[in-house]
C-alpha positions as CSV (number, residue, x, y, z in Angstrom):
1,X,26.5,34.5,8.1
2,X,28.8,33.4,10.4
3,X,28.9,29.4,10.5
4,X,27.5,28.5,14.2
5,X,25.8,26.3,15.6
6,X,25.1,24.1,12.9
7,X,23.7,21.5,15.4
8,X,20.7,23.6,16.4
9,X,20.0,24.6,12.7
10,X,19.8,21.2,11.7
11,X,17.3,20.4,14.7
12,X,14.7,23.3,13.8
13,X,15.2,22.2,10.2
14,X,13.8,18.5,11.5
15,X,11.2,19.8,13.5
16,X,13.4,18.3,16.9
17,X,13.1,21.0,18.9
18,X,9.9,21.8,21.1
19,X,8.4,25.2,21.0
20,X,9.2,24.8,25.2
21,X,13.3,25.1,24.7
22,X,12.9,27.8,22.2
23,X,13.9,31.3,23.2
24,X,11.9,34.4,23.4
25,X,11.3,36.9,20.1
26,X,13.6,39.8,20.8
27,X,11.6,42.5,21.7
28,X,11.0,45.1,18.8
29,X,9.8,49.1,19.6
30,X,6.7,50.0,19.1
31,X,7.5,52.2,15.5
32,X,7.7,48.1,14.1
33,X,5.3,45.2,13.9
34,X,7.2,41.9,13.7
35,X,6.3,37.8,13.3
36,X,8.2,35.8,14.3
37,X,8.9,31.6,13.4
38,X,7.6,29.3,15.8
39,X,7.0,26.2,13.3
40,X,9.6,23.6,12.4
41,X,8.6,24.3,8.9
42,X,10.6,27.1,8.8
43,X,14.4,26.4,9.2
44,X,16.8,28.2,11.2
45,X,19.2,30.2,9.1
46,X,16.9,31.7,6.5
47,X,19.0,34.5,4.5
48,X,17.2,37.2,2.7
49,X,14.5,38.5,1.3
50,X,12.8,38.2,-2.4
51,X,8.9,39.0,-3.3
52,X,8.2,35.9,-5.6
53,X,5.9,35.9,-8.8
54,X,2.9,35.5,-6.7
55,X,3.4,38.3,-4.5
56,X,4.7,36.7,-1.5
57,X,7.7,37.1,0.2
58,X,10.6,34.3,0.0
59,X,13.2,34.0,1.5
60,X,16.4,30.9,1.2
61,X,17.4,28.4,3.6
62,X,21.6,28.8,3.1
63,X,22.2,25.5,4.1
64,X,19.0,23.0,5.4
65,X,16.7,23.7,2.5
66,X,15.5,25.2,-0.4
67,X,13.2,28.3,-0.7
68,X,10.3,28.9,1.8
69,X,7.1,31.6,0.9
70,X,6.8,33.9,4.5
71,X,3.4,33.9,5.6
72,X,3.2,36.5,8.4
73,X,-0.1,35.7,10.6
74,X,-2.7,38.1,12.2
75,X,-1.1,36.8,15.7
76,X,2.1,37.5,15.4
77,X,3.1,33.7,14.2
78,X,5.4,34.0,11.3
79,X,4.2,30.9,9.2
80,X,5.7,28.9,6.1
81,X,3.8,28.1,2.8
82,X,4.7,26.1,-0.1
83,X,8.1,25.1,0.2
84,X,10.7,24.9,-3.1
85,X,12.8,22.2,-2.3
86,X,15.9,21.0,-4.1
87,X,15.6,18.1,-6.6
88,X,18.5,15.7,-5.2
89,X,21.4,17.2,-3.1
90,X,21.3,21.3,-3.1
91,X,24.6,23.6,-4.1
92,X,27.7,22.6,-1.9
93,X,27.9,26.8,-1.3
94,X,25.6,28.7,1.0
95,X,22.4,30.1,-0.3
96,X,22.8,33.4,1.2
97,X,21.1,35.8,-1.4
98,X,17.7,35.2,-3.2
99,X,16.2,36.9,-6.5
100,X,13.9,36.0,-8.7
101,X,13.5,36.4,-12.7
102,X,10.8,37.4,-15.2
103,X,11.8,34.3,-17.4
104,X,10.9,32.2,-14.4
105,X,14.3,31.2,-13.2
106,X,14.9,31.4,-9.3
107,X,18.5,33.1,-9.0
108,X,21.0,32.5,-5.8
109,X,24.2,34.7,-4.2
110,X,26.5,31.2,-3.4
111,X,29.1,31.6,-0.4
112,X,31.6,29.2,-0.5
113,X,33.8,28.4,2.8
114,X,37.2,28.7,0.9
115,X,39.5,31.1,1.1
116,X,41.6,32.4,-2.4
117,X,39.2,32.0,-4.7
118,X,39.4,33.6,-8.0
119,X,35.7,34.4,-8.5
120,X,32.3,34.4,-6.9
121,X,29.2,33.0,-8.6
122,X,25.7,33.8,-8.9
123,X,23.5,30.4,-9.4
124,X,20.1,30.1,-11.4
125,X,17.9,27.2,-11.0
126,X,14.5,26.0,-12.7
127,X,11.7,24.8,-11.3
128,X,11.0,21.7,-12.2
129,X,7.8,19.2,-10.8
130,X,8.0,22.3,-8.1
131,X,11.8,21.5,-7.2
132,X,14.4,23.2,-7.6
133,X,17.0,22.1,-10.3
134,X,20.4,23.8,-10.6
135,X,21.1,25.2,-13.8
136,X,23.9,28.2,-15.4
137,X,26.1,29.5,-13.4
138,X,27.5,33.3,-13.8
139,X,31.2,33.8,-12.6
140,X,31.5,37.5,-11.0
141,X,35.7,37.7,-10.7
142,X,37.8,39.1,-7.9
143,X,40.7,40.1,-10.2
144,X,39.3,43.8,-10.8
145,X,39.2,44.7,-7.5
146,X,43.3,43.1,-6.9
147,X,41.6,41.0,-4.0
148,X,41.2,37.2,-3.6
149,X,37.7,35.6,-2.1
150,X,37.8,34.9,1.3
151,X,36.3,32.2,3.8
152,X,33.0,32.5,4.2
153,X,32.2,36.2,2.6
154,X,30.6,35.7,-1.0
155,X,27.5,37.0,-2.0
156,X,25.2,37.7,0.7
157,X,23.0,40.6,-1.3
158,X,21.3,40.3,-4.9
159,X,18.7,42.2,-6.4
160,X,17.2,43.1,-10.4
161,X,17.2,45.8,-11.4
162,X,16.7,46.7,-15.6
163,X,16.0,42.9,-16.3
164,X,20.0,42.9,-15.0
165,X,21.5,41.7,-11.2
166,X,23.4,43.3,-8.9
167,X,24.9,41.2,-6.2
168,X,27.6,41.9,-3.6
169,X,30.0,40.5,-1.2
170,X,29.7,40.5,2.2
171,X,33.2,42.1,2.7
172,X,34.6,45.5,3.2
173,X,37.8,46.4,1.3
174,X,40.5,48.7,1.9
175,X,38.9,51.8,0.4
176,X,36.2,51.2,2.1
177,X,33.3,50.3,-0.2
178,X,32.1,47.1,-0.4
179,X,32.4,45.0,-3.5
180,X,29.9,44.2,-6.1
181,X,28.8,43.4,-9.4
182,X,26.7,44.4,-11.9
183,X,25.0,41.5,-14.5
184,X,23.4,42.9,-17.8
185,X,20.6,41.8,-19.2
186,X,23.0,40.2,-22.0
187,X,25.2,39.0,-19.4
188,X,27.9,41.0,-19.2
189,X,29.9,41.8,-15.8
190,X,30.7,44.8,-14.8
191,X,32.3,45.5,-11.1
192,X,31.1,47.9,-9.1
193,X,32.2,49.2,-6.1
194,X,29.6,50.3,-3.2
195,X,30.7,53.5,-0.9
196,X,29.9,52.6,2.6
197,X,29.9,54.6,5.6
198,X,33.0,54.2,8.3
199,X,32.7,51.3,10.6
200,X,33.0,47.2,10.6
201,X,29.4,46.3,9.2
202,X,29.5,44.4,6.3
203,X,26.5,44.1,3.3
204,X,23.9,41.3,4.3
205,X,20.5,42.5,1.6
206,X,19.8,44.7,-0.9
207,X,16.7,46.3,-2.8
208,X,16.9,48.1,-6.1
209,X,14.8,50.4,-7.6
210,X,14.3,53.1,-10.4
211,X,12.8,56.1,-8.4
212,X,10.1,58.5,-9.6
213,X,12.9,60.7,-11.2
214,X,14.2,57.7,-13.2
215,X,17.2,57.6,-11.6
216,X,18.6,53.8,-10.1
217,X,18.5,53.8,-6.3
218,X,20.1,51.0,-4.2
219,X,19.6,50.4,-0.2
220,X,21.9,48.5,1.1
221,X,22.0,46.8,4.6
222,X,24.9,46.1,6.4
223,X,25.6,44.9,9.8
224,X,28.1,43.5,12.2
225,X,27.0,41.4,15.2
226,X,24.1,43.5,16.4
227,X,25.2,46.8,14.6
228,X,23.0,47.5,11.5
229,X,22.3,50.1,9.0
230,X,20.4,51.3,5.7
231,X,23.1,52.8,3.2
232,X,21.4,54.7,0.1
233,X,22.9,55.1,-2.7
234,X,22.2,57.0,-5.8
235,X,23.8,55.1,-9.3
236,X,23.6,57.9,-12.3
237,X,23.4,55.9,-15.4
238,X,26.6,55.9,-17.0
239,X,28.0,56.8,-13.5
240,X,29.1,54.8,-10.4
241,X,27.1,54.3,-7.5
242,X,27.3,57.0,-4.4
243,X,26.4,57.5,-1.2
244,X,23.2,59.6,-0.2
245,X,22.3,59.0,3.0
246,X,22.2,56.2,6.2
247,X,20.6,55.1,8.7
248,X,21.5,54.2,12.0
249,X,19.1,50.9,12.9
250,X,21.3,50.5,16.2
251,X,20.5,54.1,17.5
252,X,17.0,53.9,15.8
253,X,16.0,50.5,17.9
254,X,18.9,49.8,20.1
255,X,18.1,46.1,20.3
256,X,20.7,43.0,19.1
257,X,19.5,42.2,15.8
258,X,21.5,40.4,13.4
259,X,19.4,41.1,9.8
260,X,19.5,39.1,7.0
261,X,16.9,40.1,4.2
262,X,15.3,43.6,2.8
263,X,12.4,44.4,0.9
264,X,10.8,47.6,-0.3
265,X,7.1,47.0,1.4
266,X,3.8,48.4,-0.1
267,X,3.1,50.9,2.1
268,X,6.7,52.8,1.6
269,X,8.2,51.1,4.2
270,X,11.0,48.1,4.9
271,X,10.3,44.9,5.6
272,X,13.6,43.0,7.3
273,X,14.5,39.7,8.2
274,X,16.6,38.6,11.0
275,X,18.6,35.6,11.9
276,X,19.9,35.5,15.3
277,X,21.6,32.0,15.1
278,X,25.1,33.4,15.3
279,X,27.3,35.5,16.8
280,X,25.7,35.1,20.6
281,X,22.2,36.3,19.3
282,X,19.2,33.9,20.1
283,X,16.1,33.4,19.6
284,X,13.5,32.5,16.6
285,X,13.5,34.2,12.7
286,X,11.4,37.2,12.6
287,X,9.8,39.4,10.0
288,X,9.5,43.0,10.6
289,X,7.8,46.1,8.8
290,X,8.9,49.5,9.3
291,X,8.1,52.2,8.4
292,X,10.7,55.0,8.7
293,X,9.2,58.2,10.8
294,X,11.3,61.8,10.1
């Protein structure tokens, strides 16, 4: 995400602004039901999408909060539950990519605003008291892929898969797949790179599966200011990851949506998770569940 307007975010964080000054929902098509925010409970800036231990959806505040549970109302009202605060001052990186583990641990994709970094890092805090403590650290380096970080464009997508993460940058690199990196159940760090189709967008979410077949599946969504789309991939064990199919979101819906989280809902379909406090798009957070229809 794109660092503007930092002023508002911090206003909606603090409950300042009045429902009154707050722009309209963008409208979605009728193939998708959507919420959207309309509390100061829930921050602006909200980056991702994880189903937590209790079944809920959270999703991560990347820079005015912790972690907030999505509680999609019967009128349309996207509300906030229990909120999981930091305990003291948060990360100094942006919390753009939420996941989180069977041992209990609550695991973050950081984004720092440097450029030239060696490395990106994956963060994993405990809950402690309800708060959220900051704890290990796992470095995921740039060397293998001859590149150097860059401002603004660390990890934006994180997912488990195999008691193991992926997570990947939100960058595209010369070849034209986007870089990421695979964490082992033992820890181990393996790079990966992601084919992606032509075109500027960039990764923003990821889900991971094991389909019916066995086989590892990944969906990755990517976007660029408005433009979005989900890239499956098929990723053989013992192979790398390759491209199956994608789909167009911008043809699908043609409306300016700038998404931020992904989940695999119950019913087969996606649920998706916008931010439109950048690039010239406006309005409040929503939540929407689609279903694709073929």
């Amino acid at each position: 995400m794109k660092q503007r307007a930092i002023a508002a975010a911090v206003a909606g964080a603090l409950g300042c602004s009045g429902a009154a000054s707050r722009p309209a929902p963008t409208p979605i098509p009728g193939d998708a039901r959507a919420w959207a925010a309309a509390s100061a409970a829930l921050p602006r800036g909200l980056s991702d999408l994880a189903r937590g231990p209790d079944g809920a959806w959270w999703a991560p505040a990347e820079r005015h909060g912790g972690v907030f549970r999505l509680e999609p109302q019967p009128d349309g009202v996207l509300g906030a539950g229990e909120a999981l605060p930091w305990a003291g001052a948060p990360p100094a990186e942006d919390r753009e990519a939420l996941a989180f583990g069977a041992d209990g641990r609550v695991w973050f994709g950081l984004e720092a605003h440097e450029s030239g970094a060696e490395a990106e890092a994956l963060l994993a805090a405990v809950v402690e008291g309800g708060r959220l403590v900051p704890g290990a650290r796992v470095s995921l380096p740039w060397a293998p892929f001859g590149v150097r970080g860059e401002d603004n464009h660390g990890i934006e997508a994180l997912c488990g898969l195999d008691g193991g993460w992926v997570a990947v940058a939100e960058r595209r690199l010369a070849d034209g797949t986007a870089p990421a990196w695979w964490v082992s159940a033992a820890g181990a760090v393996t790079p990966l790179r992601l084919p992606l189709p032509p075109g500027r967008a960039v990764p923003s979410a990821l889900a991971c599966a094991r389909g019916p077949d066995g086989r590892r599946a990944l969906t990755l969504l990517i976007r660029h200011y408005g433009a979005a789309a989900l890239v499956h991939l098929d990723w053989p064990d013992g192979g790398a990851p390759a491209l199956r199919a994608t789909e167009d979101l911008t043809r699908r819906w043609a409306v300016p949506l700038n998404l931020e989280g992904l989940g695999q809902g119950d019913g087969g379909g996606w649920l998706l998770l916008t931010d439109n406090d950048s690039g010239g798009l406006a309005g409040p957070t929503q939540l929407i569940d689609w279903t694709p229809t073929r």
